[in-house]
C-alpha positions, 0 to 999 in steps of 0.5 A: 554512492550505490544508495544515492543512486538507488535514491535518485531512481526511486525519486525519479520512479516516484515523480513519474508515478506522481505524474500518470497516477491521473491516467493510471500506470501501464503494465504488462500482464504477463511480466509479473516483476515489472507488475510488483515493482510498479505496486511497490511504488504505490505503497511507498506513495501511499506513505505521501499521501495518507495522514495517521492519527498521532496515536498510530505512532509510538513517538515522534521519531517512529518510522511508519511501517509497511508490511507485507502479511503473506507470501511476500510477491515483492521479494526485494523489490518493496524494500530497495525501493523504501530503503533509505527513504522518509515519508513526512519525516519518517523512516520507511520500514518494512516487515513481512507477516506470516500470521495477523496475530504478528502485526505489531506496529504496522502502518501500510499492510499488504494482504498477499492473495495468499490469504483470500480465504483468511481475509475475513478474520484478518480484517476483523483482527485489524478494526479499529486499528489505524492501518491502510490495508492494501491487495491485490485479491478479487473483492479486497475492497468490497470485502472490507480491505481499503484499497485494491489494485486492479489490474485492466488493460495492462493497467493498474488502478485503484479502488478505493473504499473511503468507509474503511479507511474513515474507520480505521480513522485515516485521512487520503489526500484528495489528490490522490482520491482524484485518480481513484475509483470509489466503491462501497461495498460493490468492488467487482 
């Protein structure tokens, strides 16, 4: 009964995520909770919205992974609101990484702030492989990761940089693309 509660709360979090993507999601600055909750969202929306070349996945009842390389600033929040749920028929899993050399299999990953100064090699560690870098660091996108969460006026957005996912051999669903800003190389 409590997951199919839980179920239902993410389900209807997502619809109406879905529906103000368009117009992007209000958030206050100073509730950081509130904040990561709402990113959480995201990732799991990404899972929606993103094709995987079949090679990223061991076989066809892999789970599609989102991991979290870092200080982790979701604590349980990422993973109640992925538990129990299938993105294109499979299981969402998450892991946490402390180094990139850890990243096994890992579809979704969430470069905590946390590793900024890192962000170069772990990038380079990551080329090639087929998986959707996400962060909220300054310059994440222009620096080569794939999406940044930018936070404006109380709001979160994305930047998107298409290079880096074409690489990485991603495909984003021009739905998504419509409420996204795209930059090439000039994430600000």
């Amino acid at each position: 009964m409590v997951s199919s509660i839980c179920g239902f709360r993410v389900r209807a979090l997502l619809a109406g995520i879905l529906c103000g993507l368009a117009a992007a999601v209000s958030v206050r600055a100073q509730s950081g909770a509130k904040e990561y909750q709402v990113k959480a969202v995201y990732l799991y929306n990404f899972a929606e919205f993103v094709e995987w070349p079949p090679t990223a996945f061991s076989g066809q009842n892999a789970p599609l992974i989102i991991g979290v390389l870092g200080d982790d600033p979701f604590g349980s929040v990422l993973d109640e609101t992925v538990h129990g749920e299938q993105a294109n028929g499979r299981d969402l899993v998450v892991r946490r990484y402390r180094v990139v050399d850890e990243i096994a299999a890992c579809h979704i990953l969430f470069v905590s702030r946390s590793e900024t100064d890192r962000l170069a090699p772990i990038l380079r560690a990551l080329r090639g492989r087929s998986i959707l870098t996400i962060s909220d660091a300054a310059d994440f996108a222009r620096r080569g990761g794939m999406v940044r969460f930018v936070t404006e006026n109380h709001r979160i957005r994305l930047r998107v940089n298409l290079d880096a996912v074409k690489a990485a051999n991603l495909t984003i669903s021009s739905k998504l693309l419509r409420t996204v800003e795209l930059v090439n190389g000039s994430d600000q």
